[in-house]
CHARMM-style PDB file with segment names, atoms N, HN, CA, C and O in Angstrom:
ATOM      1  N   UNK     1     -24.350   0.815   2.074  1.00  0.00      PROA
ATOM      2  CA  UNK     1     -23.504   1.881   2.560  1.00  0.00      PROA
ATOM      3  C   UNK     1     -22.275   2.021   1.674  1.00  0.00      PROA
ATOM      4  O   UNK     1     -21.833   1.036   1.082  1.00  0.00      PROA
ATOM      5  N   UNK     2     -21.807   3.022   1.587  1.00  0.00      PROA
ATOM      6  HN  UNK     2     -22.166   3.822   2.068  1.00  0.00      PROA
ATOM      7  CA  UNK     2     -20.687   3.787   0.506  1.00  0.00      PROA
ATOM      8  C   UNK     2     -19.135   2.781   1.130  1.00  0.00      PROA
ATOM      9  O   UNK     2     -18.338   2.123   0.462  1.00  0.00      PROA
ATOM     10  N   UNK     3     -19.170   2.975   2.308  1.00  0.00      PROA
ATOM     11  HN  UNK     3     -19.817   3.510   2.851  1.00  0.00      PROA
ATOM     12  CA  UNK     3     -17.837   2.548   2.751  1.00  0.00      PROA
ATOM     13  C   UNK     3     -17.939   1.115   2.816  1.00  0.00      PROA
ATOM     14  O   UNK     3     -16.834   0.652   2.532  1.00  0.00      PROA
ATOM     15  N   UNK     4     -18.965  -0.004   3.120  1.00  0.00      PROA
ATOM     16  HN  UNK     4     -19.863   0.372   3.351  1.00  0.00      PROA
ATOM     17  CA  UNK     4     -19.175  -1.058   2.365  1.00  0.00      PROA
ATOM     18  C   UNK     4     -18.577  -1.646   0.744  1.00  0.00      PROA
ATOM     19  O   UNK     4     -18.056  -2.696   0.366  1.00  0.00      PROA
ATOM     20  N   UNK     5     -18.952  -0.413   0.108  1.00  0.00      PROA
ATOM     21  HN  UNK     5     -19.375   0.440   0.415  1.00  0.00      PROA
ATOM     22  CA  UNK     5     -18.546  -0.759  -1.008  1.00  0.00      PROA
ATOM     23  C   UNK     5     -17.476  -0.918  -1.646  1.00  0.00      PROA
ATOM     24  O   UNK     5     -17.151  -1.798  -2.443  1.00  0.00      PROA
ATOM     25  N   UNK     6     -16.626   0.472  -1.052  1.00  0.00      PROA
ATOM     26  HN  UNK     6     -16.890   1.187  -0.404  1.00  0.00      PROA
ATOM     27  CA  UNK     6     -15.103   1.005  -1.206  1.00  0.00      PROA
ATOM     28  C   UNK     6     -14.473  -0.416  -0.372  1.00  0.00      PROA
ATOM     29  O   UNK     6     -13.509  -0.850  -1.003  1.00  0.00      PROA
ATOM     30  N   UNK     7     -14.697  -1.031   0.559  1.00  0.00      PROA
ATOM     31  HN  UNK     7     -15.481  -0.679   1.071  1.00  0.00      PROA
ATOM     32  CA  UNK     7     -14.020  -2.128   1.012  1.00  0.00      PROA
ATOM     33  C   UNK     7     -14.502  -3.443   0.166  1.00  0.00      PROA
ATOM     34  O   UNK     7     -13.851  -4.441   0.474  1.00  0.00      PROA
ATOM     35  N   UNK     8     -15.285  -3.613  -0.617  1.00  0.00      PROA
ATOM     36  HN  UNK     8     -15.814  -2.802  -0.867  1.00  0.00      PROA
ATOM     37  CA  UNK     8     -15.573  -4.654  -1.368  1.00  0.00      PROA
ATOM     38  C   UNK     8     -14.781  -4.150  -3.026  1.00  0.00      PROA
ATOM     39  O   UNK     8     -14.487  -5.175  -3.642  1.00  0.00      PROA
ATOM     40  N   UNK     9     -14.520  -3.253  -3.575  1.00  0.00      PROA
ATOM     41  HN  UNK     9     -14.759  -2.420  -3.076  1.00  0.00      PROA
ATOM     42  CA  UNK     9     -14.016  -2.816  -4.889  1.00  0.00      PROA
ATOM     43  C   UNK     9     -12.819  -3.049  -4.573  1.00  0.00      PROA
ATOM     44  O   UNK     9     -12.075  -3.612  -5.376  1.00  0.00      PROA
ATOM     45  N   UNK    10     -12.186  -2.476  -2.743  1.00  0.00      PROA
ATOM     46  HN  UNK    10     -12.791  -2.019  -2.091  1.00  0.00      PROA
ATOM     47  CA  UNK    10     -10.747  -2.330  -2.790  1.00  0.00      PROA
ATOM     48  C   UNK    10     -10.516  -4.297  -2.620  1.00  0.00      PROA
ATOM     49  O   UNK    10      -9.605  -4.894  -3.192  1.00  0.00      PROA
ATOM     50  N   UNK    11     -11.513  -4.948  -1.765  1.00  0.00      PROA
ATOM     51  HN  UNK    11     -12.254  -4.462  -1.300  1.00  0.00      PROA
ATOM     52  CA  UNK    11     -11.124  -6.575  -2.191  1.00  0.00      PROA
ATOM     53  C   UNK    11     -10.813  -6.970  -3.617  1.00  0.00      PROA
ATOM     54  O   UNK    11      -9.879  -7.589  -4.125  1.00  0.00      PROA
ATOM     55  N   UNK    12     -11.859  -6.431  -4.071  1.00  0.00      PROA
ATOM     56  HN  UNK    12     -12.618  -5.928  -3.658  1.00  0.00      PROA
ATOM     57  CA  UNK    12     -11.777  -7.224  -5.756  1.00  0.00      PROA
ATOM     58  C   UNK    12     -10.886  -6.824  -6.529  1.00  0.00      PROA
ATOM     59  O   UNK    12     -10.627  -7.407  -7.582  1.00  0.00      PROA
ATOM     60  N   UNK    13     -10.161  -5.558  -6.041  1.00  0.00      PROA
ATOM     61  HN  UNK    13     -10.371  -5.084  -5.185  1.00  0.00      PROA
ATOM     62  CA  UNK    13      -9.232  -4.871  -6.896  1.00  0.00      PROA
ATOM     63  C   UNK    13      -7.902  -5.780  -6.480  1.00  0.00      PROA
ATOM     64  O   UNK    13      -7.048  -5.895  -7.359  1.00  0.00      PROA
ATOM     65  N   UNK    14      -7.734  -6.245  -5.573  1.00  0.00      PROA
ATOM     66  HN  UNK    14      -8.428  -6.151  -4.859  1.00  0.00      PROA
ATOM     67  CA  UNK    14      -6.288  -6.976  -4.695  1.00  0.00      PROA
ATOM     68  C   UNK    14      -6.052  -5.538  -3.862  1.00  0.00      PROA
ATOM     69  O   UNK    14      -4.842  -5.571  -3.642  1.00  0.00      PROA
ATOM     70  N   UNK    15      -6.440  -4.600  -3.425  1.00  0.00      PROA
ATOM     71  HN  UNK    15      -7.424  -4.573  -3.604  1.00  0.00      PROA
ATOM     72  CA  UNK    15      -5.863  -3.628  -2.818  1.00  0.00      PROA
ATOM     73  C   UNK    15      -5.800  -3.843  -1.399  1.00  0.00      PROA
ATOM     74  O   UNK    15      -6.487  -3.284  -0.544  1.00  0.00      PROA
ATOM     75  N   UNK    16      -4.816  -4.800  -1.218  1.00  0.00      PROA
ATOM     76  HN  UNK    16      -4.258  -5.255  -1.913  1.00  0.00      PROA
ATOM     77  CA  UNK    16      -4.650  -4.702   1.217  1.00  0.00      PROA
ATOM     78  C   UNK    16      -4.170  -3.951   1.429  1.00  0.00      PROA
ATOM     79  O   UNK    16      -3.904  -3.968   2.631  1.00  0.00      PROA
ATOM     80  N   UNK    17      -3.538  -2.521   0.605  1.00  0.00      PROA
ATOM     81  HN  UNK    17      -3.753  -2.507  -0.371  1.00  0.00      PROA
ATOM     82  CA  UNK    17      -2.928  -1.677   2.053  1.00  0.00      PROA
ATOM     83  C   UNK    17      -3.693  -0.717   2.091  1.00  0.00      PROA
ATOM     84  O   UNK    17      -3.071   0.308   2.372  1.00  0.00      PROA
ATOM     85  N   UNK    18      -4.858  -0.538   1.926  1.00  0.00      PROA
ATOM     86  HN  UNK    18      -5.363  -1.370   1.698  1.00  0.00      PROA
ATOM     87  CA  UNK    18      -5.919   0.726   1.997  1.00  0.00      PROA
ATOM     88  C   UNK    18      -7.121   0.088   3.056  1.00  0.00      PROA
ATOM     89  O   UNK    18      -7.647  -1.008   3.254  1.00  0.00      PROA
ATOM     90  N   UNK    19      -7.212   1.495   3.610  1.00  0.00      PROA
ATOM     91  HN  UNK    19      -6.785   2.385   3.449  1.00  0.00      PROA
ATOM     92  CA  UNK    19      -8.368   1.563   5.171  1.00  0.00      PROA
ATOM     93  C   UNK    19      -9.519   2.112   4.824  1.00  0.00      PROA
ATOM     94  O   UNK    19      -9.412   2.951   3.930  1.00  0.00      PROA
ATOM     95  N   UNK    20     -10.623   1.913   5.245  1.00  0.00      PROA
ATOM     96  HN  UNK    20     -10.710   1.232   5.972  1.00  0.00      PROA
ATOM     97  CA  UNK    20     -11.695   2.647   4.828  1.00  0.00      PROA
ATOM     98  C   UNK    20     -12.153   2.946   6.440  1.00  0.00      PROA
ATOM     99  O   UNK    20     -12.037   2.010   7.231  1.00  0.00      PROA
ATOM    100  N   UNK    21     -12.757   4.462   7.002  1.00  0.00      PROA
ATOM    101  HN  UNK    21     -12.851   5.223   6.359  1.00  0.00      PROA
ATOM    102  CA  UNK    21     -12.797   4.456   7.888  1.00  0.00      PROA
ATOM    103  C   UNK    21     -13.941   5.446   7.993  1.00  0.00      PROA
ATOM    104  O   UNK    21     -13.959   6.441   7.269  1.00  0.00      PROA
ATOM    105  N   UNK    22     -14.935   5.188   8.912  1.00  0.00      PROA
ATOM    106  HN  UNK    22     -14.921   4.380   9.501  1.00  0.00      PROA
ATOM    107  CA  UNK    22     -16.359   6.192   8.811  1.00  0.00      PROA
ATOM    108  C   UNK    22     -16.057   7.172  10.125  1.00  0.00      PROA
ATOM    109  O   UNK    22     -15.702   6.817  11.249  1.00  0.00      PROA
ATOM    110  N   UNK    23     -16.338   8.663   9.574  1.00  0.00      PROA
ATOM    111  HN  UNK    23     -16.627   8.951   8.661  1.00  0.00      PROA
ATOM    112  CA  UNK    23     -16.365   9.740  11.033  1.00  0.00      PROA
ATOM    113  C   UNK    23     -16.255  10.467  10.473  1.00  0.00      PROA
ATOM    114  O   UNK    23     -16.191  10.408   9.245  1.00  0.00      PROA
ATOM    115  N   UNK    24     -16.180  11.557  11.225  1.00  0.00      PROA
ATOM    116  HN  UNK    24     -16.232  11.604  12.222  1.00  0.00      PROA
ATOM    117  CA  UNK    24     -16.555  13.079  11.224  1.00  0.00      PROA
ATOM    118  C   UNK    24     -15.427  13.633  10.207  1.00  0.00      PROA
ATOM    119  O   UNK    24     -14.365  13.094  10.518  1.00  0.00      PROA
ATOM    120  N   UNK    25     -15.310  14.228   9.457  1.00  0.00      PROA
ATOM    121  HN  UNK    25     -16.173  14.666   9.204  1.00  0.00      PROA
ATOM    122  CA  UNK    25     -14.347  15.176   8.632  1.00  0.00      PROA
ATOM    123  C   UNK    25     -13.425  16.218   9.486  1.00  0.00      PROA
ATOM    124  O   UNK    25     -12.215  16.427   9.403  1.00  0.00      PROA
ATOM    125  N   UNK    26     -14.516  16.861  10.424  1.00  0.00      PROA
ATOM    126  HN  UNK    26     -15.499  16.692  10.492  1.00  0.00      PROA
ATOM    127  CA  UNK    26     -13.247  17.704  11.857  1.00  0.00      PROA
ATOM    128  C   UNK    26     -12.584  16.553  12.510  1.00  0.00      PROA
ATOM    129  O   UNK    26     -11.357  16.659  12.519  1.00  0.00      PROA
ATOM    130  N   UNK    27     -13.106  15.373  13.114  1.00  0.00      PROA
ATOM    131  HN  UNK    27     -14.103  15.287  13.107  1.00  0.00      PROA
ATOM    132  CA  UNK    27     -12.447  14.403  13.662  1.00  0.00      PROA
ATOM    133  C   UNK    27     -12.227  13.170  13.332  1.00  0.00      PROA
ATOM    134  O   UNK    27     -12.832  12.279  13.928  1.00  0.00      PROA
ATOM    135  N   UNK    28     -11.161  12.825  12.145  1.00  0.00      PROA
ATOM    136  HN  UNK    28     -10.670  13.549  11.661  1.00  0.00      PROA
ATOM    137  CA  UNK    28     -10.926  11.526  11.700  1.00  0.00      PROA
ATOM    138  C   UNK    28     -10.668  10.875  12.823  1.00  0.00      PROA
ATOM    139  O   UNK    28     -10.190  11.393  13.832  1.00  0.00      PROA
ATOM    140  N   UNK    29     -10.994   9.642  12.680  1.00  0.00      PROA
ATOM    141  HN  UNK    29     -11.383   9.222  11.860  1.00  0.00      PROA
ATOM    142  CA  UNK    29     -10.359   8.485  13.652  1.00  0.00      PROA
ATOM    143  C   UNK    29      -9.060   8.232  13.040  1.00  0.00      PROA
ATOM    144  O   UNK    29      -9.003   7.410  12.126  1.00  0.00      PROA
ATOM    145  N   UNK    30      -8.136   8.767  13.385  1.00  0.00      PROA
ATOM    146  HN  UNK    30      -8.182   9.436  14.127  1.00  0.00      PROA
ATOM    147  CA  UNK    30      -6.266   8.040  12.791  1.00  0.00      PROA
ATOM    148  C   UNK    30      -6.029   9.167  13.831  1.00  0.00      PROA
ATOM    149  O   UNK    30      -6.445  10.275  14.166  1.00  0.00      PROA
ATOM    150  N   UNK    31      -4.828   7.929  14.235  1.00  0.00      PROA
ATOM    151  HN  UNK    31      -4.489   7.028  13.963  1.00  0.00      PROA
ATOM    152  CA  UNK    31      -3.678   8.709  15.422  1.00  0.00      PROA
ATOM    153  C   UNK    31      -2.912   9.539  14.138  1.00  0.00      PROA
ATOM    154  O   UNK    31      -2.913   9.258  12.939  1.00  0.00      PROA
ATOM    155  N   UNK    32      -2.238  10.704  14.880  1.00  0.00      PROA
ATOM    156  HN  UNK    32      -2.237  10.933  15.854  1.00  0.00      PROA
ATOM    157  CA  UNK    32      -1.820  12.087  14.303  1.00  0.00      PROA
ATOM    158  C   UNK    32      -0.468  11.332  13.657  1.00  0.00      PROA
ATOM    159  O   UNK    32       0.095  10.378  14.193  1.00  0.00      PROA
ATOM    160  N   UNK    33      -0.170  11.793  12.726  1.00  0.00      PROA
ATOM    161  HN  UNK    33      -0.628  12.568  12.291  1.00  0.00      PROA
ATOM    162  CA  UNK    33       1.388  11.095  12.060  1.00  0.00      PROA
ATOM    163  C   UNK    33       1.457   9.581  11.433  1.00  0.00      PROA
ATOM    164  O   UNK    33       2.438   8.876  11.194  1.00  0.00      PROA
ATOM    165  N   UNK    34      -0.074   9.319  11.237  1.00  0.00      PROA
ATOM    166  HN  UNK    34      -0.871   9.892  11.431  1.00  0.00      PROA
ATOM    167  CA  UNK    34       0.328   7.920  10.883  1.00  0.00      PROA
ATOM    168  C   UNK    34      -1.024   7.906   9.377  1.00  0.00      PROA
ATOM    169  O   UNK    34      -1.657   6.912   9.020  1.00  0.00      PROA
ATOM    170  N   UNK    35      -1.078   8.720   9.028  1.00  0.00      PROA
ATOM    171  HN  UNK    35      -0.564   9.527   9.319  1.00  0.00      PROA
ATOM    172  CA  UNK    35      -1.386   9.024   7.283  1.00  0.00      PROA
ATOM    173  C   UNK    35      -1.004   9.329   6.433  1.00  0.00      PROA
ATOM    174  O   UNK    35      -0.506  10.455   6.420  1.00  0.00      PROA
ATOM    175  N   UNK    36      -1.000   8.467   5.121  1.00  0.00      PROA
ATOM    176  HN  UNK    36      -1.405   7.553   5.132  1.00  0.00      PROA
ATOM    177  CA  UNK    36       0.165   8.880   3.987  1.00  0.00      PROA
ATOM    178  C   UNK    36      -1.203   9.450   3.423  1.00  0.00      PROA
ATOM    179  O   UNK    36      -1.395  10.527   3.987  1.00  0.00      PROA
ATOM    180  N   UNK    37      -1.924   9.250   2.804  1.00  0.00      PROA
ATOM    181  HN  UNK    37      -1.768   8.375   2.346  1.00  0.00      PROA
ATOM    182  CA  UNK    37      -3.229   9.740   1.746  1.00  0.00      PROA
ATOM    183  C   UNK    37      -4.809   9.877   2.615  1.00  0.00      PROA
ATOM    184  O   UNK    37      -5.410   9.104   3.362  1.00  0.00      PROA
ATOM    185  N   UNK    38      -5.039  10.944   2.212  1.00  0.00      PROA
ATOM    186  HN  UNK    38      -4.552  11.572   1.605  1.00  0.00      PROA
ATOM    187  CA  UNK    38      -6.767  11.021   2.864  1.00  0.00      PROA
ATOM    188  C   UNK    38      -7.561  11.543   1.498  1.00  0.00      PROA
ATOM    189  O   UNK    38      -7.094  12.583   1.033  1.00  0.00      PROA
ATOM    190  N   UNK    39      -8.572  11.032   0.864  1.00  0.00      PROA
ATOM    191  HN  UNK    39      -8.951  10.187   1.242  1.00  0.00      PROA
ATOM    192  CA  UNK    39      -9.017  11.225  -0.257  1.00  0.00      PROA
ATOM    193  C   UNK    39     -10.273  11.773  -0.160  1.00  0.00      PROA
ATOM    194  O   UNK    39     -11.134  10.893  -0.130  1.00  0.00      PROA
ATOM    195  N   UNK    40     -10.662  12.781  -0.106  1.00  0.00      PROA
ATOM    196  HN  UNK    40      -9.963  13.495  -0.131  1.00  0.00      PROA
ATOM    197  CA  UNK    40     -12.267  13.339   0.102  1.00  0.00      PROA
ATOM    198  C   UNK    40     -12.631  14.069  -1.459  1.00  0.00      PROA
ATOM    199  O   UNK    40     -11.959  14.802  -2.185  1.00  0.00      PROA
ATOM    200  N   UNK    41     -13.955  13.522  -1.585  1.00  0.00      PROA
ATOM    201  HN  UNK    41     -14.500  12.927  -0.996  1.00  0.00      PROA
ATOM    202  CA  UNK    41     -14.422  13.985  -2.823  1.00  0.00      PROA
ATOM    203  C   UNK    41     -15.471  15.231  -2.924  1.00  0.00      PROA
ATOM    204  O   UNK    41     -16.471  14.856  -3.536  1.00  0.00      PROA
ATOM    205  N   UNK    42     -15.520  16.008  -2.692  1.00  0.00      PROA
ATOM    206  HN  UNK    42     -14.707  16.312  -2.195  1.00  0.00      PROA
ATOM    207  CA  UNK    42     -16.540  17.317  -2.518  1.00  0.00      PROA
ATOM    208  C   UNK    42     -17.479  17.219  -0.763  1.00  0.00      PROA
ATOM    209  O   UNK    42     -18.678  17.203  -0.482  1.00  0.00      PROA
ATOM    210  N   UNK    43     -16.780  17.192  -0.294  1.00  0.00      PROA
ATOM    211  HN  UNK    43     -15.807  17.205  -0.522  1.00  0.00      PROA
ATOM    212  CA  UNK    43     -16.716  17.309   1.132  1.00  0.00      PROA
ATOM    213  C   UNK    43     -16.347  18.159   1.830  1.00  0.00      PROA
ATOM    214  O   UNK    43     -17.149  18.361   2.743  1.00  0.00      PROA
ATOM    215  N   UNK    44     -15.381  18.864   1.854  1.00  0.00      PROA
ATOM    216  HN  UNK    44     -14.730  18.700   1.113  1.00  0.00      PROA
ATOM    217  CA  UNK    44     -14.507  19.799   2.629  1.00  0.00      PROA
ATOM    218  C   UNK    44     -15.298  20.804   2.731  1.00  0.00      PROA
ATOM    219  O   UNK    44     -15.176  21.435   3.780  1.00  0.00      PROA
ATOM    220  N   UNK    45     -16.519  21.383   1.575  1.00  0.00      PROA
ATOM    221  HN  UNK    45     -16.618  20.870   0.722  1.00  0.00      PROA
ATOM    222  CA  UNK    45     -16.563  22.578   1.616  1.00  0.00      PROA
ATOM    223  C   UNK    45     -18.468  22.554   2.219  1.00  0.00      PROA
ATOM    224  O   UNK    45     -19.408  23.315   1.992  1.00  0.00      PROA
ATOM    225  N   UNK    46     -18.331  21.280   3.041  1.00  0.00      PROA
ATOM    226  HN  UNK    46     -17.568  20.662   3.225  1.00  0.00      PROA
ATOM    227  CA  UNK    46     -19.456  21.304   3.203  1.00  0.00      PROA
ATOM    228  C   UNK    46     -19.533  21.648   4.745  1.00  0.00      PROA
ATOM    229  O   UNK    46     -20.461  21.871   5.523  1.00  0.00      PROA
ATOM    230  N   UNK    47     -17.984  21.589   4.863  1.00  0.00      PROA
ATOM    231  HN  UNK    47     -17.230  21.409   4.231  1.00  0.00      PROA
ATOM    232  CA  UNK    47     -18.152  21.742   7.129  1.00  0.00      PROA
ATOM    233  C   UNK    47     -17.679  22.958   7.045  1.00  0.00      PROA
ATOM    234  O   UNK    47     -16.836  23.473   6.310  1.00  0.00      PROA
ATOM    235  N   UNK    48     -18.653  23.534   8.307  1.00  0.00      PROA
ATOM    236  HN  UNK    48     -19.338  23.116   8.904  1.00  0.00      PROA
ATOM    237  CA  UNK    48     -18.435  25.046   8.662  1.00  0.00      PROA
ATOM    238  C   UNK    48     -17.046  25.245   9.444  1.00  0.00      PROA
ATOM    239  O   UNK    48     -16.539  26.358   9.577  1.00  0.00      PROA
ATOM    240  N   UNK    49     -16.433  23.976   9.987  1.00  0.00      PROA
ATOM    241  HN  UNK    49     -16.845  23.071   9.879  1.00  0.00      PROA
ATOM    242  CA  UNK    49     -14.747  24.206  10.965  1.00  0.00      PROA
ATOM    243  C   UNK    49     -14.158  23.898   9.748  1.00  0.00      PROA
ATOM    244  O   UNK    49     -14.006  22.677   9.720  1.00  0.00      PROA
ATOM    245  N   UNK    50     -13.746  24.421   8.711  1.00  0.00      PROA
ATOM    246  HN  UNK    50     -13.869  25.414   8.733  1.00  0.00      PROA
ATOM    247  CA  UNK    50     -12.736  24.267   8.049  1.00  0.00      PROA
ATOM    248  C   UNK    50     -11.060  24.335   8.651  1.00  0.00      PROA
ATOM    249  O   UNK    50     -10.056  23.780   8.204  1.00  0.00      PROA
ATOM    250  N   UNK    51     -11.180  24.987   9.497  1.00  0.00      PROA
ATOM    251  HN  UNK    51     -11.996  25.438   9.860  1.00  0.00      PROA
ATOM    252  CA  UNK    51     -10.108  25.295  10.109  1.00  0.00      PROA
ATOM    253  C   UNK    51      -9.797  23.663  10.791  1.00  0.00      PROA
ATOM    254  O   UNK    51      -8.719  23.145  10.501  1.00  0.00      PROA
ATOM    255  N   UNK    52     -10.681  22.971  11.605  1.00  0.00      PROA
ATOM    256  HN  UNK    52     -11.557  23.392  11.841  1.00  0.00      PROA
ATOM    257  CA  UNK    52     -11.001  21.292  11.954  1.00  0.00      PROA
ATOM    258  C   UNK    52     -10.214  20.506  10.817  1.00  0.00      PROA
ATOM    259  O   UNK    52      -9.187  19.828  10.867  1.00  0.00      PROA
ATOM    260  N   UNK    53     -11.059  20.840   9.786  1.00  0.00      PROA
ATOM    261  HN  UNK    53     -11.892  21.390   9.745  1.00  0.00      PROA
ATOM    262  CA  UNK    53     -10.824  19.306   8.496  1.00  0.00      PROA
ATOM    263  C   UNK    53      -9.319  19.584   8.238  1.00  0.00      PROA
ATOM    264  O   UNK    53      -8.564  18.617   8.137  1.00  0.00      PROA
ATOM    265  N   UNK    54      -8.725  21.146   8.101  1.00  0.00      PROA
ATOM    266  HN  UNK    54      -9.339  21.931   8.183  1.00  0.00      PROA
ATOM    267  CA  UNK    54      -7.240  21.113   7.617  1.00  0.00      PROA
ATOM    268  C   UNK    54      -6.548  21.218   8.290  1.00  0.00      PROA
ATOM    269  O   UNK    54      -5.516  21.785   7.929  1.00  0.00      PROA
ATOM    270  N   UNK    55      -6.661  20.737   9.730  1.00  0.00      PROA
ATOM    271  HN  UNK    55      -7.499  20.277  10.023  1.00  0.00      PROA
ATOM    272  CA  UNK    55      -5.691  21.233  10.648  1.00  0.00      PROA
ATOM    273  C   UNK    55      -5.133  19.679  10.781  1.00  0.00      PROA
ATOM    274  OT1 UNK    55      -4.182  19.425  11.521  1.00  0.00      PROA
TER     275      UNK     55
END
């Protein structure tokens, strides 16, 4: 699995202050106000609620 991995690169890299977190693009799991960075790579334009992912 992808997010497996991203948590094993971010070990080997020394990176502890990064989250890796699996769900929906309309509904991240993070309470509202408590994200500095969300990084999506050719994703966005794949959900029909766009209005969801950028709100």
């Amino acid at each position: 699995q992808m997010i497996d991995k991203a948590r094993e690169n971010a070990s080997n890299g020394s990176y502890g202050n990064v989250e890796f977190r699996l769900g929906e693009i309309e509904a991240l799991p993070v309470a509202d106000a408590t994200v500095d960075v969300i990084i999506s790579n050719c994703v966005l334009n794949l959900s029909p609620r766009k209005d969801r992912v950028l709100a």
